[in-house]
C-alpha positions in Angstrom: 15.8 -1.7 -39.6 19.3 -3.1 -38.2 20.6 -5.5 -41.3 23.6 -7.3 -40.0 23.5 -10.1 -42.6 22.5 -10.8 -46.5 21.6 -14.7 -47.2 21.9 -15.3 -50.9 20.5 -18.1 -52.9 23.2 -19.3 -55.9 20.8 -21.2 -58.9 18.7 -19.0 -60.7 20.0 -15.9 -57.8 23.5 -15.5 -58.8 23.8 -18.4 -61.3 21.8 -17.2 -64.4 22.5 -19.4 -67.3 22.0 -22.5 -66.3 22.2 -24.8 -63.0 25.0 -26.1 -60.8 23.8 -29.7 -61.4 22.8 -28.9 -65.0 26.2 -27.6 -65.0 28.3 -30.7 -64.0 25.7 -33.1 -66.0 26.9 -30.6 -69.1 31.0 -31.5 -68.3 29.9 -35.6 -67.5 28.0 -35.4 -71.3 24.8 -36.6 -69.6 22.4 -33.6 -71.0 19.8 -36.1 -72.7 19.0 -38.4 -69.4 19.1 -35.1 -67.5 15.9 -34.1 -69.8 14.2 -36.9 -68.8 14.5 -36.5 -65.5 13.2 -32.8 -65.4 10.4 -33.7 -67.1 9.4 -36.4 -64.8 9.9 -33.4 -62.3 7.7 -31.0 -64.1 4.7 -34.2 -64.4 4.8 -34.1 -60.8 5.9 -37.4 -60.6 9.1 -37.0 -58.3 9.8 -34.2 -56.1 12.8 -31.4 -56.9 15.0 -33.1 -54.2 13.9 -36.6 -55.7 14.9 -35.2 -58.7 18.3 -33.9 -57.1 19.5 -37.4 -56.1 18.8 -38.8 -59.8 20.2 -36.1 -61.9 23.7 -36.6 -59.0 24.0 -40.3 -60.7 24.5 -38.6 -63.8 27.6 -37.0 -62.6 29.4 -40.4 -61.5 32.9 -40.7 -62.4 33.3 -36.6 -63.2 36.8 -35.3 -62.4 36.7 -32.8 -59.8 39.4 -30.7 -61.3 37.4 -30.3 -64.6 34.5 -28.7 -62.5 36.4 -25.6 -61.3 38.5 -25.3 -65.0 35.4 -24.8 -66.9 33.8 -22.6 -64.8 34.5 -19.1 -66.3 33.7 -20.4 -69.7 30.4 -21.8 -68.9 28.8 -20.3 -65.9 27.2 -16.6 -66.5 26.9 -14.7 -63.4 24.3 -12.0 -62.0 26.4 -8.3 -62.7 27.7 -6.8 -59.7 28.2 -9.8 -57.1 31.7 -8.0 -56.4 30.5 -4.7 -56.0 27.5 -5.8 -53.9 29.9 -7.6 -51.3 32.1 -4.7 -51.2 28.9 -2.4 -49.9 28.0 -5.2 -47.6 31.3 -4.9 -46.0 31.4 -0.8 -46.1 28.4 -1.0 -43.9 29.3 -4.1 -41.6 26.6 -6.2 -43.1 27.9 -10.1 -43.5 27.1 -12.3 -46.5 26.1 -15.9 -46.5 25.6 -18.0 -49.2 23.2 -20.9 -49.1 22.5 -23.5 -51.8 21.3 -27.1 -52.1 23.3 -27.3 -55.5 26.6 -29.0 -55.0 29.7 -27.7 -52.6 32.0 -28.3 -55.3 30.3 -25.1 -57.3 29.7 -23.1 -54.3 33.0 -23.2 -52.7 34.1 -21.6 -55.9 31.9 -18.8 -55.5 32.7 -18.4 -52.1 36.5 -17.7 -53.1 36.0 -16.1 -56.0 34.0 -13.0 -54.2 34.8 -13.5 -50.3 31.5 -14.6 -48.7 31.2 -14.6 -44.9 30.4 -18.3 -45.3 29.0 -20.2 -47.6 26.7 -23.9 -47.4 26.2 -26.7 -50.2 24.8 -29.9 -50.4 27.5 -32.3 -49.8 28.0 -34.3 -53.3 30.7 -37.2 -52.5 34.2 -37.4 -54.0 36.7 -39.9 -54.0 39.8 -40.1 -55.7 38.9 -36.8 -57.2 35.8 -37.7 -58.9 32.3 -37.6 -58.1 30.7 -41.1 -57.0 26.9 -40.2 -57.9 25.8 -39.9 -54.6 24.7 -37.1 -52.3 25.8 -37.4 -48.7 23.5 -34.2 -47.5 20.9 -32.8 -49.5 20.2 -29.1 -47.8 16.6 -29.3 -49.6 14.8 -26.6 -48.1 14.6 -27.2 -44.5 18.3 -27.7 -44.3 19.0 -23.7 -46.2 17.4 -22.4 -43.2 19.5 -24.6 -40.5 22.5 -23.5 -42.0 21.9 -19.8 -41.9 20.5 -20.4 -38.0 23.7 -22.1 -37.4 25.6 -19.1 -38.8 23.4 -16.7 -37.4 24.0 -18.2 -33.8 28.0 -18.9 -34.3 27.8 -15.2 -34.9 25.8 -13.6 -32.8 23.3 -12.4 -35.4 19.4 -12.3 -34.7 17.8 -14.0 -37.7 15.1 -10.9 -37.7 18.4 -8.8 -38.5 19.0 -11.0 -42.1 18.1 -10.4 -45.4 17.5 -13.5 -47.5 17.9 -13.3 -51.6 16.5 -16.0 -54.2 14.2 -16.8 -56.9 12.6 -20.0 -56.6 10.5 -22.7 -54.1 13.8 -23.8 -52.0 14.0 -20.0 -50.8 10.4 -20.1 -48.9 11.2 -21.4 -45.5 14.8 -18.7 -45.7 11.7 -16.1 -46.5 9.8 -16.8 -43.4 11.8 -16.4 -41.3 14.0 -13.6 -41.9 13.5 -9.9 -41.6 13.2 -9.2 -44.9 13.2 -10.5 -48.1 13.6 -10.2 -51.7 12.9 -12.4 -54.8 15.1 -11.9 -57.6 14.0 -13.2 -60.9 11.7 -15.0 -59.4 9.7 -18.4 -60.4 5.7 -18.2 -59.3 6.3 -19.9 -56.6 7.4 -17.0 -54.6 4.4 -15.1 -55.9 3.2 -13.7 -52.1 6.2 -14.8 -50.1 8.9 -12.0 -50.3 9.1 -8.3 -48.7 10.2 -7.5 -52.6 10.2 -8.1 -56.2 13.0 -7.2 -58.7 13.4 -8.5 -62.3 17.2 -7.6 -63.2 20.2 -9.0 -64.5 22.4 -6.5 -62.1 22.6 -7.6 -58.0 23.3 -4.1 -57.1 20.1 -2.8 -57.9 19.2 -4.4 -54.3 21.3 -1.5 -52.7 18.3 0.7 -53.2 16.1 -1.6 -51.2 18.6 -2.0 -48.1 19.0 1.5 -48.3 15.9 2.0 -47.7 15.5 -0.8 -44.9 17.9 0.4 -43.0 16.5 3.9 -43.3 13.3 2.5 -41.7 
């Protein structure tokens, strides 16, 4: 198999500890109203992306500053992203990363490790601080226009891409790539990925591309 790109989730994929909106709710002191909402999430009574455009109130008034400054001491990371994006690039392969959480978290990522390109939902600032609202909510169909909109600014055929996550917004990323591969997954990818890994290091997916490409 020809790999010329890896599509990576960010929540639950590279993020490990906690949420990029759980996150920000943390730094806005808005933890307790943030439980309510899940829970009206896990009753089934509002949808994930329902639930996306409450929890974003939470965060009204958050300095933008504060998001990136406490980063480091609040955010654990999957082991490895460095290393994995470094193999990528030894072997020509591209890296996306594509997440409905907020910009603001994923733009850090993106500079922090050198991604190809990365997408966000589009949280609005202004005056440096977040207003509550959402502009564009990627949800699920909008993770896989992004990575066709990458994949045909570069020349890439979507058969050609890995995609990498762990929970229900990854499905329609799953269906139409190449391959796949859930990563600490939630049961909700039960059935939908080309693989299955439970780890806490990203680089144990070099032994699966290896393999792909050996196909």
């Amino acid at each position: 198999m020809k790999i010329d790109a890896v599509s990576f989730d960010m929540d639950g994929t590279l993020i490990r500890n906690t949420d990029s909106v759980r996150y920000l709710c943390m730094l806005n002191n808005n933890l307790d109203e943030l439980e309510r909402i899940h829970r009206r999430e896990d009753d089934k009574n509002i949808s994930w992306i329902e639930a996306d455009y409450l929890k974003a109130k939470l965060i009204k008034g958050l300095d933008v500053a504060e998001v990136k400054n406490n980063f480091v001491k609040s955010i654990r990371l999957i082991k490895n992203i460095d290393r994995v994006l470094l193999h990528l690039r030894e072997q020509q392969i591209e890296s996306v990363l594509i997440t409905s959480g907020p910009t603001q978290i994923v733009d850090i990522l993106g500079e922090k490790f050198g991604f190809d390109a990365v997408y966000g939902s589009e949280y609005e600032v202004l005056n440096n601080k977040f207003t509550g609202r959402i502009l564009t909510h990627l949800g699920s169909a909008g993770k896989l226009d992004c990575l066709k909109e990458y994949c045909t600014k570069s020349g890439i055929n979507l058969k050609r891409c890995v995609a990498i996550g762990d929970s229900e917004s990854d499905i329609a990323v799953f269906k139409e790539c190449g391959k796949s591969i859930a990563i600490n997954y939630s049961d909700a990818l039960r059935g939908m990925a080309s693989e299955y890994i439970i780890t806490d290091d990203l680089f144990d997916i070099a032994g699966i591309l290896k393999s792909w490409l050996a196909e």
